[in-house]
C-alpha positions in Angstrom: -38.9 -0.1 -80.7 -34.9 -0.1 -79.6 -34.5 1.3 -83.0 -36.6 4.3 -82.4 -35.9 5.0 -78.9 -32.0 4.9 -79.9 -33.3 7.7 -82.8 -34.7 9.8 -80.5 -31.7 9.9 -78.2 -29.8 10.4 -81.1 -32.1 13.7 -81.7 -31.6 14.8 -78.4 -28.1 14.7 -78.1 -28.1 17.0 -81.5 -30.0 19.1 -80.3 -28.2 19.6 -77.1 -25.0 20.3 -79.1 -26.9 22.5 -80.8 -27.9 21.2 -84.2 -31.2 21.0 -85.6 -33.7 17.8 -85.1 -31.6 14.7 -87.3 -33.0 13.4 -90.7 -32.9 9.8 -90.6 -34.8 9.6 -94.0 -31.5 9.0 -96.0 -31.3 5.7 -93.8 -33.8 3.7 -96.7 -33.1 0.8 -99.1 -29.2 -0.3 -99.4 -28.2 2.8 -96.6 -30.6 0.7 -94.0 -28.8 -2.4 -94.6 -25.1 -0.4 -94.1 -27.4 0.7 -90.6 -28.0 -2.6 -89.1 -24.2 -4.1 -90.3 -22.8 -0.5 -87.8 -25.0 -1.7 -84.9 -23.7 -5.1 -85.3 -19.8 -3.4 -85.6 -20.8 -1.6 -82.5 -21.3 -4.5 -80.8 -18.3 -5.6 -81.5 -16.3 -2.3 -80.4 -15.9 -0.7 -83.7 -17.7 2.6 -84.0 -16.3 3.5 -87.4 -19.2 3.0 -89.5 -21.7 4.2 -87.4 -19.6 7.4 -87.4 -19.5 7.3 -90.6 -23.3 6.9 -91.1 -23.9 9.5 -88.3 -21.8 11.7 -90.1 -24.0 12.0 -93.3 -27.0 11.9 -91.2 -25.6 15.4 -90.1 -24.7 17.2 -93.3 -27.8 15.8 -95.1 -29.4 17.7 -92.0 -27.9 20.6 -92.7 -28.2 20.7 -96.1 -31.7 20.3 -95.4 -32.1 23.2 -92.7 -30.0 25.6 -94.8 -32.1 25.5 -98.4 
């Protein structure tokens, strides 16, 4: 339930900056494993890898929206 309610923010603040609606679908298999072990960085104050997961999150978006 956390998990989605933090998506859903997540899609909001995108589309306040003015991206399109995220694609979390990437975030499958291995990739939902590197998920969990950023939230658990995150709780310990380093943001680096869910930057860095956030940050394909976005250009697989865009990739999407632009083809």
């Amino acid at each position: 339930m956390l998990n989605m309610i933090a998506r859903l923010l997540s899609v909001l603040m995108a589309l306040q900056a003015g991206l399109p609606p995220l694609d979390f679908s990437a975030i499958q298999g291995e990739k939902r494993e590197e998920y969990f072990a950023a939230i658990r960085a995150g709780m310990d104050m380093n943001y680096q890898p869910m930057k860095e997961i956030f940050a394909e999150v976005i250009d697989q978006t865009l990739k999407i929206c632009d083809s």
